[in-house]
GUSEZA-914637 format. One line per field, with one value per residue (C-alpha): x, y, z negated; residue number from 0; chain. Coordinates in nm, 4 decimals, always signed. Layout:
# GUSEZA-914637
u: c(X,...) .
v: c(Y,...) .
w: c(Z,...) .
pos: c(NUM,...) .
unit: c(A,...) .
This chain:
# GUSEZA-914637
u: c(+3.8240,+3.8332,+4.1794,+4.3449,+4.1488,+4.3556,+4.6746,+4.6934,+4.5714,+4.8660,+5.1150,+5.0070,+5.0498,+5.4251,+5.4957,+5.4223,+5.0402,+4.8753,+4.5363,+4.4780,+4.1978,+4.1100,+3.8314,+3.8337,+3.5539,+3.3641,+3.1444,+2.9245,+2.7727,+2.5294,+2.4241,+2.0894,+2.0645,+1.8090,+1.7203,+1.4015,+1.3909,+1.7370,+1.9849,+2.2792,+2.4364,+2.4659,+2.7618,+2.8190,+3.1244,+3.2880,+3.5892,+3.7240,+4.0269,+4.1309,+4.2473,+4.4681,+4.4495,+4.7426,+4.7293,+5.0813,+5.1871,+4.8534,+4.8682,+4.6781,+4.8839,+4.7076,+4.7481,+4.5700,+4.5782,+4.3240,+4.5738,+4.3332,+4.6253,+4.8147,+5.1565,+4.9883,+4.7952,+5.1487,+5.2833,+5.0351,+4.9518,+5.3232,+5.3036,+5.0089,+5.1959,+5.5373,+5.3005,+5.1432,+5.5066,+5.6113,+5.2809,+5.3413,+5.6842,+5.5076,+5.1797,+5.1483,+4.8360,+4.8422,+4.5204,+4.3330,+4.0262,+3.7301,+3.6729,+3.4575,+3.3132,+3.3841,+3.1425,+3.1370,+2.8100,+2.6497,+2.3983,+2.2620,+2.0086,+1.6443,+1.5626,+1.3335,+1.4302,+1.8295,+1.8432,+2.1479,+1.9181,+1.6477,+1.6922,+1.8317,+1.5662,+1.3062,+1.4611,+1.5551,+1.1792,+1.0039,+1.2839,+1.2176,+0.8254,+0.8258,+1.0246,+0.7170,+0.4634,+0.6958,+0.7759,+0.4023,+0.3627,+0.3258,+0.6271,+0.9082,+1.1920,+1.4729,+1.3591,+1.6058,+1.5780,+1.8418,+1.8455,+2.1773,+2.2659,+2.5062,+2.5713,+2.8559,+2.9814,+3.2642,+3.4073,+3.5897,+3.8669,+3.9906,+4.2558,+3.9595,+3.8315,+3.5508,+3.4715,+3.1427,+3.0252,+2.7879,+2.6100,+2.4804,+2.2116,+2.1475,+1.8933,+1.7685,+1.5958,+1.4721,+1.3772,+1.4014,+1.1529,+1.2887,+1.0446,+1.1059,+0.9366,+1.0175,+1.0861,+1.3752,+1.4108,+1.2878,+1.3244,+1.1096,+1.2272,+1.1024,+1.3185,+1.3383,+1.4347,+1.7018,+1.6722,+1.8761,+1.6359,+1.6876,+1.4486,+1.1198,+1.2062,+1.1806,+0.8450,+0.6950,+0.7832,+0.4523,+0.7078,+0.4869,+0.1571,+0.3851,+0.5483,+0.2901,+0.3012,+0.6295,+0.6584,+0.3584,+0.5182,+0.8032,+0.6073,+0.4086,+0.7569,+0.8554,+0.6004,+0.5687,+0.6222,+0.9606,+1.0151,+0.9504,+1.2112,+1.1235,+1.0448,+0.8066,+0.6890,+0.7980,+0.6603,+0.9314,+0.8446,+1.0637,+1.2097,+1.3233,+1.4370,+1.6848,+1.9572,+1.9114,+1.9570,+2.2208,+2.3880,+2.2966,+2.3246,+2.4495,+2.7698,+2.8035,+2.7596,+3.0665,+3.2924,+3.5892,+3.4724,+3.4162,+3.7524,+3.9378,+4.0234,+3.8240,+3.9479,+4.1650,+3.9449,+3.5421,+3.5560,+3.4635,+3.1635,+3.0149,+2.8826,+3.1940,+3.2152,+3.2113,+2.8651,+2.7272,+2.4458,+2.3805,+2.3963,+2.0253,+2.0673,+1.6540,+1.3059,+1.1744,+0.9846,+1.3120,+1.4659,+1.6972,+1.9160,+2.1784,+2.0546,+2.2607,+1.9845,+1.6927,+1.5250,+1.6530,+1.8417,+2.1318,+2.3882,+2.2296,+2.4423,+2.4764,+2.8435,+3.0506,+3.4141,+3.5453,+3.3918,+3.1614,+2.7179,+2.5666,+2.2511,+2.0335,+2.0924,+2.0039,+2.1742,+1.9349,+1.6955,+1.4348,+1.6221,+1.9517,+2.2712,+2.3229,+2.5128,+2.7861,+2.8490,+3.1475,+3.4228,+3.6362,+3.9599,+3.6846,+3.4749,+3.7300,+3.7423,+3.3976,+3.4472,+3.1819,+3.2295,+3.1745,+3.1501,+2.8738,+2.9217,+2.9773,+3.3083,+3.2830,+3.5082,+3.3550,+3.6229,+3.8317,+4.1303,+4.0580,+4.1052,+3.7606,+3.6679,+3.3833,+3.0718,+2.7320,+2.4815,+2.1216,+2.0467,+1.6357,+1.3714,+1.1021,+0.7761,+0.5589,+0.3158,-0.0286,-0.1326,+0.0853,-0.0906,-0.0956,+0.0955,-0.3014,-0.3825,-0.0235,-0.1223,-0.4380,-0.2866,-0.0101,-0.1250,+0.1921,+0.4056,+0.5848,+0.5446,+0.8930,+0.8970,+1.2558,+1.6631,+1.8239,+2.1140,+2.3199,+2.5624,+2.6990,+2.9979,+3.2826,+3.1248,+2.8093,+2.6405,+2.5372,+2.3720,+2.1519,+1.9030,+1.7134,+1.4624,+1.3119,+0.9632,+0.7980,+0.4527,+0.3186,+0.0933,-0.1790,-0.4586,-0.4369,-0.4151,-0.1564,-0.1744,+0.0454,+0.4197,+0.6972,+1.0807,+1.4249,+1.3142,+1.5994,+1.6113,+1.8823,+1.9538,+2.1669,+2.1749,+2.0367,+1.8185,+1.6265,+1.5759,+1.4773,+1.1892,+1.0297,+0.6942,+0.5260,+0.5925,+0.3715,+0.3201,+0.4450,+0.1735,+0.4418,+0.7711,+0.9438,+1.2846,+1.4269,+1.8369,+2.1626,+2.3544,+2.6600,+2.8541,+3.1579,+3.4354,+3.8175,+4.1428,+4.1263,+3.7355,+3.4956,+3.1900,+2.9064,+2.5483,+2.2984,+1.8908,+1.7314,+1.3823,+1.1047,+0.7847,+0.6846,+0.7435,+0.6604,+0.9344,+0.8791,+1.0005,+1.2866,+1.4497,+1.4063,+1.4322,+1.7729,+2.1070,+2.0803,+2.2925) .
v: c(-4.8345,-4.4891,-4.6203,-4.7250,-4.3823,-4.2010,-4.3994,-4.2987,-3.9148,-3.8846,-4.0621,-3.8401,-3.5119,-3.5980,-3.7019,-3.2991,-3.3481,-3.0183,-3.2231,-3.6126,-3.8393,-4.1890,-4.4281,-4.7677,-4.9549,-5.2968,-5.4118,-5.6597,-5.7648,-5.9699,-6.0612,-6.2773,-6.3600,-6.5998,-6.6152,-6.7886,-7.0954,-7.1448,-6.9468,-6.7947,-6.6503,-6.5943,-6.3969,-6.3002,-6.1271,-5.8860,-5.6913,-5.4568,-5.2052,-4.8369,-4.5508,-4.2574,-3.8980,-3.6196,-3.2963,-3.0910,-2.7908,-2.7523,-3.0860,-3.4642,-3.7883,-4.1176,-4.4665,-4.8041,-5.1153,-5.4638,-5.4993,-5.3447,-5.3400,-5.1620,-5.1798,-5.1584,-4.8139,-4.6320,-4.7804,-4.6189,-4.3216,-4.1938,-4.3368,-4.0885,-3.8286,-3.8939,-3.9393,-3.5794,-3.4187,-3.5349,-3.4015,-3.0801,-3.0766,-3.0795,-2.9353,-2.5873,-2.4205,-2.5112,-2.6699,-2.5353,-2.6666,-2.4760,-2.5408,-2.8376,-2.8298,-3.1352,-3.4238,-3.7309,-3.8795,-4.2171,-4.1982,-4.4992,-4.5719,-4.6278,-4.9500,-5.2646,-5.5780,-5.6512,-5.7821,-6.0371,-6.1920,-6.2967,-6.6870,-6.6667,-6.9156,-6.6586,-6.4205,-6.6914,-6.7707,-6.4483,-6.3963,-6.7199,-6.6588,-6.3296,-6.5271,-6.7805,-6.4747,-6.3319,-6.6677,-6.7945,-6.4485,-6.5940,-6.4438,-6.4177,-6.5989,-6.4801,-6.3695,-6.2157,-6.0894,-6.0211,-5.8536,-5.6719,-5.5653,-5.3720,-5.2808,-5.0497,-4.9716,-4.7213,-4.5171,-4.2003,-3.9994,-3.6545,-3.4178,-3.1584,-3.4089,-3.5572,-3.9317,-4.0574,-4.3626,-4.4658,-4.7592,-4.7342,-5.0307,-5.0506,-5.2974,-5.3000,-5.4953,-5.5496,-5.7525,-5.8109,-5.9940,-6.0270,-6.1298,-6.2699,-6.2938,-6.2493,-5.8855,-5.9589,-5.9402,-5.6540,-5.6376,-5.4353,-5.4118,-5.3711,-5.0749,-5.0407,-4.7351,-4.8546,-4.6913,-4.7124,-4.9349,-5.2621,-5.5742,-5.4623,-5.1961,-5.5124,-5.6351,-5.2847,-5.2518,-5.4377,-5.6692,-5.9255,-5.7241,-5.5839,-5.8538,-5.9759,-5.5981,-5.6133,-5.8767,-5.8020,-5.4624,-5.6539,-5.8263,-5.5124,-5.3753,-5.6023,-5.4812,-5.0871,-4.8339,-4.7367,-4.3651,-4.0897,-3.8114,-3.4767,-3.2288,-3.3512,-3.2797,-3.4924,-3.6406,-3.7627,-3.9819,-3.9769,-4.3376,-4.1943,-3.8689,-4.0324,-4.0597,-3.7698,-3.5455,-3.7301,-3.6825,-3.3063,-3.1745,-3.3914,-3.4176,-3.0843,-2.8887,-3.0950,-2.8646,-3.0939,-3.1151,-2.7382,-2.7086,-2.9106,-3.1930,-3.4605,-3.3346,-3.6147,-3.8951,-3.8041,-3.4377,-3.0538,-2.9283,-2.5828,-2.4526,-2.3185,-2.1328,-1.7814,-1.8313,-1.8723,-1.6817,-1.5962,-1.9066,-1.9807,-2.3390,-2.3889,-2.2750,-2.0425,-2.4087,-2.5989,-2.5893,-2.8588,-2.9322,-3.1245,-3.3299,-3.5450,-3.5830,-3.7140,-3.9999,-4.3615,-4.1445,-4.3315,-4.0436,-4.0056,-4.0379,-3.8609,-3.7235,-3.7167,-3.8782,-3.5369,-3.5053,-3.2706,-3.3019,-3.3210,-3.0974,-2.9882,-2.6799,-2.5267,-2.5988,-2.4721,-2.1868,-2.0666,-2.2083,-2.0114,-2.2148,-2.1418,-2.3849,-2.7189,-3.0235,-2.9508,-3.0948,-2.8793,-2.8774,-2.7755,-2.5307,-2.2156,-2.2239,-2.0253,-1.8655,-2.0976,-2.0642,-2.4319,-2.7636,-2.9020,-3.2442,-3.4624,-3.6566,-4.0185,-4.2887,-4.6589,-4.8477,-4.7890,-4.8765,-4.5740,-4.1616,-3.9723,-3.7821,-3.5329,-3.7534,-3.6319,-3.6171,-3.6864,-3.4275,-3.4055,-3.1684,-2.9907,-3.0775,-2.8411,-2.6160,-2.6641,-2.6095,-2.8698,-3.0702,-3.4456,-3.6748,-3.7852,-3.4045,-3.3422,-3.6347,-3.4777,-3.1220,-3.2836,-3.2582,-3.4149,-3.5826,-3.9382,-4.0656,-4.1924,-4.4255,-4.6086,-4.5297,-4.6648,-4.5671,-4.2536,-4.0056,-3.6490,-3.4520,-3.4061,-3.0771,-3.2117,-2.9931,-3.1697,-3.5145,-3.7945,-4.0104,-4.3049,-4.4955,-4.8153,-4.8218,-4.4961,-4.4453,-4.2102,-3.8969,-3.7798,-3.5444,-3.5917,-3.9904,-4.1980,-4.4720,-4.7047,-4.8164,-4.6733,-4.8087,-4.6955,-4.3547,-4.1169,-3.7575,-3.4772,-3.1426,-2.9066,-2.8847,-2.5205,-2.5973,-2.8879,-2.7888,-2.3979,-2.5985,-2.7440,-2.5910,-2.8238,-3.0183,-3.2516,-3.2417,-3.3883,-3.7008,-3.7757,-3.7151,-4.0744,-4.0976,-4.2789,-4.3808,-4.4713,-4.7409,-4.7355,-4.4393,-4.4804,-4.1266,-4.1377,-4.2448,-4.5786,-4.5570,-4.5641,-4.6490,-4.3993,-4.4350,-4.1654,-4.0672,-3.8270,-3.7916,-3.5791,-3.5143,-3.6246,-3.3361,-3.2030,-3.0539,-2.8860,-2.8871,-3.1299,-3.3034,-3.7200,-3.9672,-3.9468,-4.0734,-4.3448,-4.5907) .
w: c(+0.6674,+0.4826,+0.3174,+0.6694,+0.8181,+0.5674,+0.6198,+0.9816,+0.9168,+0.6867,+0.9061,+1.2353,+0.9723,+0.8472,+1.1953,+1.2761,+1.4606,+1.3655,+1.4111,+1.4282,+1.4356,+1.4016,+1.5581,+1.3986,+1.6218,+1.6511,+1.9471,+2.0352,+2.3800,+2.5111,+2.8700,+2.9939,+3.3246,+3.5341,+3.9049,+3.9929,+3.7473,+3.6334,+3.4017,+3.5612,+3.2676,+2.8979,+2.8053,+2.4133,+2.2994,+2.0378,+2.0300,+1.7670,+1.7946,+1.6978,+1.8503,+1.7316,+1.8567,+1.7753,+1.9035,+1.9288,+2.0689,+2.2891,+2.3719,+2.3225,+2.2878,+2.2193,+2.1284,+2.0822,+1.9269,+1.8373,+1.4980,+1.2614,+0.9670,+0.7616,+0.9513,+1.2624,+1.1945,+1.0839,+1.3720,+1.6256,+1.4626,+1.5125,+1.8733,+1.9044,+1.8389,+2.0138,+2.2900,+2.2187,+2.1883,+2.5572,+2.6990,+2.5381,+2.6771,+3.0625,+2.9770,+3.1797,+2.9816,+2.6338,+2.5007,+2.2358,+1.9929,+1.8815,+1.5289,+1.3363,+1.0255,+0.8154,+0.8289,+0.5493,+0.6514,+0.8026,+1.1084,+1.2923,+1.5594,+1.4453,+1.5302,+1.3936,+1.5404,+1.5799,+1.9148,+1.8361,+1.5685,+1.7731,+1.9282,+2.2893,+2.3549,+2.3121,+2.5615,+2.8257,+2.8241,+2.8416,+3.1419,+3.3248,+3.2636,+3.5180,+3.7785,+3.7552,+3.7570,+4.0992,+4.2752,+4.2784,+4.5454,+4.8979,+5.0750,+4.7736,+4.8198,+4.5556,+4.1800,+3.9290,+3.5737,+3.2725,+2.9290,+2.7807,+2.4747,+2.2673,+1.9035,+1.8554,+1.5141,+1.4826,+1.1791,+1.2903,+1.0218,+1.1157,+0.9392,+0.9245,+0.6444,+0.8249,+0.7751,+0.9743,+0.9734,+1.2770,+1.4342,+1.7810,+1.8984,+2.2906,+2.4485,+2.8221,+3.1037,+3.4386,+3.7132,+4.0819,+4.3771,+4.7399,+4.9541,+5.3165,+5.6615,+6.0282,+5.9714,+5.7274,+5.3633,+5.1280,+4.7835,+4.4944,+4.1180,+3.8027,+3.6848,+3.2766,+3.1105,+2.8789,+2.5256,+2.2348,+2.0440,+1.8698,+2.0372,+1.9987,+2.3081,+2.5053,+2.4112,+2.4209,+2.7628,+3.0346,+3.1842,+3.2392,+3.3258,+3.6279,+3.7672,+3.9943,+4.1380,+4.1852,+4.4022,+4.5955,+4.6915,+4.7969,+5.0523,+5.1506,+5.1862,+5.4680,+5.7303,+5.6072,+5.8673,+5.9641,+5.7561,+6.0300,+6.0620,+6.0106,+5.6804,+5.4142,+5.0716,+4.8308,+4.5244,+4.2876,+4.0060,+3.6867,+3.7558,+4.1325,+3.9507,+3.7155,+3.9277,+4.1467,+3.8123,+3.7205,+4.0225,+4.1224,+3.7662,+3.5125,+3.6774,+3.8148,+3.4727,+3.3395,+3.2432,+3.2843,+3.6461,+3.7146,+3.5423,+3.7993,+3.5563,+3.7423,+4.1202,+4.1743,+4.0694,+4.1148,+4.2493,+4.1122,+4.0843,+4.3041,+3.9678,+3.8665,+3.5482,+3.7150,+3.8224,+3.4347,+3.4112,+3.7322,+3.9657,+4.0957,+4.0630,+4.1161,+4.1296,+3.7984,+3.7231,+3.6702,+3.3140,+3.2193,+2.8868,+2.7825,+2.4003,+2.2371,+1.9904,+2.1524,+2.0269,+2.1597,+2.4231,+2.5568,+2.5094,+2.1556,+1.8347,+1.5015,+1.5926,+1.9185,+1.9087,+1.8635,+1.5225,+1.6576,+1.5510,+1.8352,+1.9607,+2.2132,+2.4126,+2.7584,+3.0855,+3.3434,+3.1949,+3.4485,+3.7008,+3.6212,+3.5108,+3.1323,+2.9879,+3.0552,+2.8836,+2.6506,+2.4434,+2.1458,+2.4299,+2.6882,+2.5177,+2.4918,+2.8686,+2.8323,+2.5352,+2.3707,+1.9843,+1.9314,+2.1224,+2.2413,+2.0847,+2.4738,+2.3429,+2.3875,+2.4787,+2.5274,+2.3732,+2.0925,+2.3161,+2.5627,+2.4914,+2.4352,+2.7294,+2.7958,+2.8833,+3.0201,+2.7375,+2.7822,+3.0571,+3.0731,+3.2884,+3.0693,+3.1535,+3.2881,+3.0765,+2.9670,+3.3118,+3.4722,+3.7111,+3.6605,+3.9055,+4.0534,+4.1037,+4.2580,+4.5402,+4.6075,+4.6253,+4.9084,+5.2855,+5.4142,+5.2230,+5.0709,+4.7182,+4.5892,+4.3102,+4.1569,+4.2018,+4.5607,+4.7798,+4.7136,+4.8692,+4.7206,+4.7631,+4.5998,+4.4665,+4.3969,+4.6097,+4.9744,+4.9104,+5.0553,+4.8261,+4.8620,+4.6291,+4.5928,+4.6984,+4.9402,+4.9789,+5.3011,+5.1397,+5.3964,+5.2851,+4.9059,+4.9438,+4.9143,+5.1733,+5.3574,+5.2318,+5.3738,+5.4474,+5.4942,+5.3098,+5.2476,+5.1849,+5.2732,+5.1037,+4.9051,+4.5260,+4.4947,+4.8266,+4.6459,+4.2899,+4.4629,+4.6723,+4.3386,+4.3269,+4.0761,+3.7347,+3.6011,+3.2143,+2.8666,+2.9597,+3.2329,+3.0886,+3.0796,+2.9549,+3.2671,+3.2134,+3.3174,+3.2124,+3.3755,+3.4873,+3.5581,+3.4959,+3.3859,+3.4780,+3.3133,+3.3927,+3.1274,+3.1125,+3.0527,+2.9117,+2.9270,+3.0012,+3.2417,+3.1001,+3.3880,+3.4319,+3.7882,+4.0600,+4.3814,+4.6411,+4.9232,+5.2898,+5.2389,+5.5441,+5.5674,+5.7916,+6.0261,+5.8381,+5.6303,+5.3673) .
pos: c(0,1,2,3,4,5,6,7,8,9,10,11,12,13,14,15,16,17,18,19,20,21,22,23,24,25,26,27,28,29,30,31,32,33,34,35,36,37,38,39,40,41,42,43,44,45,46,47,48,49,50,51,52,53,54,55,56,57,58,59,60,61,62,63,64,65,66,67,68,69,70,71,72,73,74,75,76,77,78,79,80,81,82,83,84,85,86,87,88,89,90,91,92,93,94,95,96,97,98,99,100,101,102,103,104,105,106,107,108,109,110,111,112,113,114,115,116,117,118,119,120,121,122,123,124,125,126,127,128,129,130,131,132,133,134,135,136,137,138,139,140,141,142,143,144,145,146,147,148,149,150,151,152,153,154,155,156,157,158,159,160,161,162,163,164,165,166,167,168,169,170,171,172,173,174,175,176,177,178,179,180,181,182,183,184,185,186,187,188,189,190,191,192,193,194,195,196,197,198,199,200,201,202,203,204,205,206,207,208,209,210,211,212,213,214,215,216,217,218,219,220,221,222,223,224,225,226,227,228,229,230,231,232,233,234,235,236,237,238,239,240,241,242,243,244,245,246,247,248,249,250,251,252,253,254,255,256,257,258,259,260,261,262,263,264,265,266,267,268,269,270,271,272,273,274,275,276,277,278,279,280,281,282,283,284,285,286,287,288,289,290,291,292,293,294,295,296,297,298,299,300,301,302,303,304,305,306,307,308,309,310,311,312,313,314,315,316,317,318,319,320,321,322,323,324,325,326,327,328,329,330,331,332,333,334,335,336,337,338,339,340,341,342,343,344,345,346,347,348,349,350,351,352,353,354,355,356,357,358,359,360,361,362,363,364,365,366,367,368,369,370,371,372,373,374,375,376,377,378,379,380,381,382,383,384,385,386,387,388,389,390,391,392,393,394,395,396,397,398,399,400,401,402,403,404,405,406,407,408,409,410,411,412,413,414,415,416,417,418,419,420,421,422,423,424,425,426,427,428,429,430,431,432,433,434,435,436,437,438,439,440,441,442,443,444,445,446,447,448,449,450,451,452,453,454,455,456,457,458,459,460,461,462,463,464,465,466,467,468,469,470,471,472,473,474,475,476,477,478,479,480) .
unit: c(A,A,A,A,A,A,A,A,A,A,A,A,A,A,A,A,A,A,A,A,A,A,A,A,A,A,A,A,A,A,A,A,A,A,A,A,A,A,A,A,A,A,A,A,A,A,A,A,A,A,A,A,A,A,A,A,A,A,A,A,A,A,A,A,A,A,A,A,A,A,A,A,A,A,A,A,A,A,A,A,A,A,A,A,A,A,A,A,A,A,A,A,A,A,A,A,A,A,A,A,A,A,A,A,A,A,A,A,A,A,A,A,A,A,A,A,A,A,A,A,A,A,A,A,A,A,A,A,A,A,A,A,A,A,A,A,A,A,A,A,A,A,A,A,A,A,A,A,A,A,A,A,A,A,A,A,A,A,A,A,A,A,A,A,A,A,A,A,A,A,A,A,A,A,A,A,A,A,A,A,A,A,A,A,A,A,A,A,A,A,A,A,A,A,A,A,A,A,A,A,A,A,A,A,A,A,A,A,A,A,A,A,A,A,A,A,A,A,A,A,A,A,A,A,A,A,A,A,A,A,A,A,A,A,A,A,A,A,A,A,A,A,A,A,A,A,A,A,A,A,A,A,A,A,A,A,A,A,A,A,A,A,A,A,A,A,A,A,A,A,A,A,A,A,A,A,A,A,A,A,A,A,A,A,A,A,A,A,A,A,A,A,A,A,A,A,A,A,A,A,A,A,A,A,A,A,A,A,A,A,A,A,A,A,A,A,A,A,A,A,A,A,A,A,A,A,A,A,A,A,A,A,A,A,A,A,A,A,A,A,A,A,A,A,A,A,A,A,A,A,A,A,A,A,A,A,A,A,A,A,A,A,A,A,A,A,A,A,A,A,A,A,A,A,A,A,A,A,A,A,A,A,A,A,A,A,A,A,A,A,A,A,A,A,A,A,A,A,A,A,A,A,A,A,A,A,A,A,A,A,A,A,A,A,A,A,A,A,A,A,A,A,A,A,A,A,A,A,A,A,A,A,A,A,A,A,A,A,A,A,A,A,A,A,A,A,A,A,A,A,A,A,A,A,A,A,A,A,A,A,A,A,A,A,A,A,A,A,A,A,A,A,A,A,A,A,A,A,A,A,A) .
């Protein structure tokens, strides 16, 4: 790889790129799906491929190929950058890169068991036992469950000198009971957190101690109360939180977004790069960051696809914006004297892009209450638990949430089930109304798997580790999905 690497470094260089880069990539997949006692679905494949970037003149060009050869590399690599000297030709504000030390290293994901090693058999059965465990639940009608995994190996050459070598292992699960009566049909999951482990994530995880709960919740779910309109406290647990931080701020502190680049497809973002610093995005309680280096993080890797060693750093401080999610093109838009690592492109035949890295809450201090004494603290409230229905702007500012199961909150207890739960605010309004975070014993590192961003779209994996939390005075009930 190092030899072809070179080959198309040195054919992007004579061709006149003043930088060029290389990704040389292999992938494999695997899919497991049941629903109640059959198999719907086992899906294996690979694919392998390269990509070339040039830069010229201020400006990218990129091209592709599944021809891992000789012939084929020289061919694409001055593609790239007859490709980079028509965009410069159009481009109105010339990019520019913010420098990268060279890299020759290897990194790879920490993991035990390789996932594609272990017999299919064994996963179909563990899968097919929790439908069992669901279906014998008076009341459930429909069970799913599935398993996915993904090793991604990818070597990546630059002019700069760098040659990394990396291996990225990703294994998930979950789980599904619908349950139905003369109400309807209701449904309750089992929600995993998807790490970047090898198999031994999956038998960690209580999958079977839960799935009778799961399924009974369904049921209770078909005859809960109808979710009253009005303003409530809510209680947000890290599973619900996921997607509303990935929503609210992981995509709003995007620089590519706050730039403009995204308008066309996805939106901007209200946290536009003049408010740095000062922008009260929440309450002094609310500090997020953007890590690229947290362990079995989705988003985590040794090096981005710009080159770049990835790190932690601070995107809401004390509830003041500090920081975006940057790329080397992005980066001198704020001055920034180096990227923060958040290049990634999910196939070798697409063009890195800046990605969302891990964006996390900080659990509260040693005096954070636990999620129990946040309950008892609540007068009036409901207890949200799992990801549901969504709705944001194109700014990321006004949105709508749901979940997937809602407990009612009355005088420090939480008692009956709710339904049809959603919430309404701003960005700034909600994370200024957080008044409590639970502590590091509660910080779960909750994640999405697939987010999709780009023009071809891409597909996006990162986590959104929190503590649980309590916000106050927030408007539910009314509009829903």
């Amino acid at each position: 790889m190092r030899e072809l690497g070179e080959l198309a470094l040195d054919t992007a260089s004579r061709k006149g790129a003043s930088y060029a880069d290389i990704r040389i990539c292999f992938y494999k997949n695997q899919s497991i799906s049941t629903r109640d006692n059959i198999v719907t679905g086992v899906r294996d494949y690979e694919d392998s491929g390269f990509g070339v970037r040039a830069f010229y003149n201020g400006a990218w060009g990129f091209a592709s190929s599944s021809d891992i050869s000789k012939e084929e590399v020289q061919k694409v690599a001055a593609l790239a950058v007859e490709i980079a000297k028509a965009s410069a030709i159009t481009i109105k504000v010339p990019l520019e890169l913010s420098p990268v030390p060279k890299y020759v290293d290897h990194w790879q994901t920490p993991f035990i068991k390789n996932p594609f090693k272990i017999p299919n058999e064994k996963k179909i059965e563990l899968l097919l036992k929790i439908n069992q465990i669901m279906m014998k639940v008076r009341g459930i009608k429909r069970t799913t469950s599935q398993m996915s995994f993904t090793s991604e190996h990818k070597y990546f050459a630059s002019t700069i000198g760098s040659y990394i070598e990396q291996l990225i292992m990703r294994s998930s699960t979950g789980y599904n009971a619908v349950a139905v009566g003369k109400e309807g049909f209701e449904s309750r999951s089992f929600q995993d957190f998807p790490l970047n482990k090898g198999y031994e994530h999956i038998e960690e995880l209580p999958l079977l101690e839960n799935a009778q709960r799961v399924a009974e919740e369904a049921v209770e779910h078909l005859t809960a109360k109808e979710c009253p309109a009005g303003v409530k406290d809510l209680i947000l647990s890290p599973s619900h939180l996921c997607l509303t931080i990935h929503e609210s701020v992981g995509h709003a502190t995007e620089l590519d977004r706050v730039l403009g680049w995204e308008a066309d497809l996805a939106g901007t973002s209200f946290a536009t790069n003049d408010k740095l610093g000062k922008l009260k995005y929440g309450s002094p309680l609310v500090n997020f960051t953007g890590d690229r280096t947290l362990p079995y993080g989705r988003s985590t890797c040794g090096y981005d696809d710009d080159g770049v060693k990835t790190k932690k750093w601070d995107i809401i401080k004390e509830g003041i914006l500090v920081g975006y999610s940057t790329t080397r093109d992005t980066a001198p838009y704020i001055d920034a004297k180096e990227s923060n690592g958040c290049s990634y492109a999910d196939s070798w035949a697409n063009i890195p892009i800046l990605r969302m890295p891990n964006v996390c809450l900080a659990p509260g201090g040693e005096e954070a209450p636990t999620s129990e004494e946040l309950i008892a603290d609540t007068k009036d409230g409901i207890y949200i638990d799992g990801m549901g229905s969504f709705s944001i702007d194109h700014q990321r500012l006004n949105f709508q949430f749901g979940g997937d199961a809602f407990w009612e909150i009355k005088n420090g207890k939480k008692t009956q089930m709710l339904k049809n739960v959603t919430y309404q605010s701003t960005t700034t309004e909600f994370w200024g109304s957080v008044d409590a975070v639970c502590g590091e014993k509660d910080w779960k590192p909750w994640s999405v798997a697939d987010c999709g961003k780009g023009q071809p779209g891409q597909r996006g994996q990162m986590t959104h580790g929190s503590s649980t939390i309590r916000v106050r005075g927030i408007k539910v009930g009314g509009a829903r999905l």
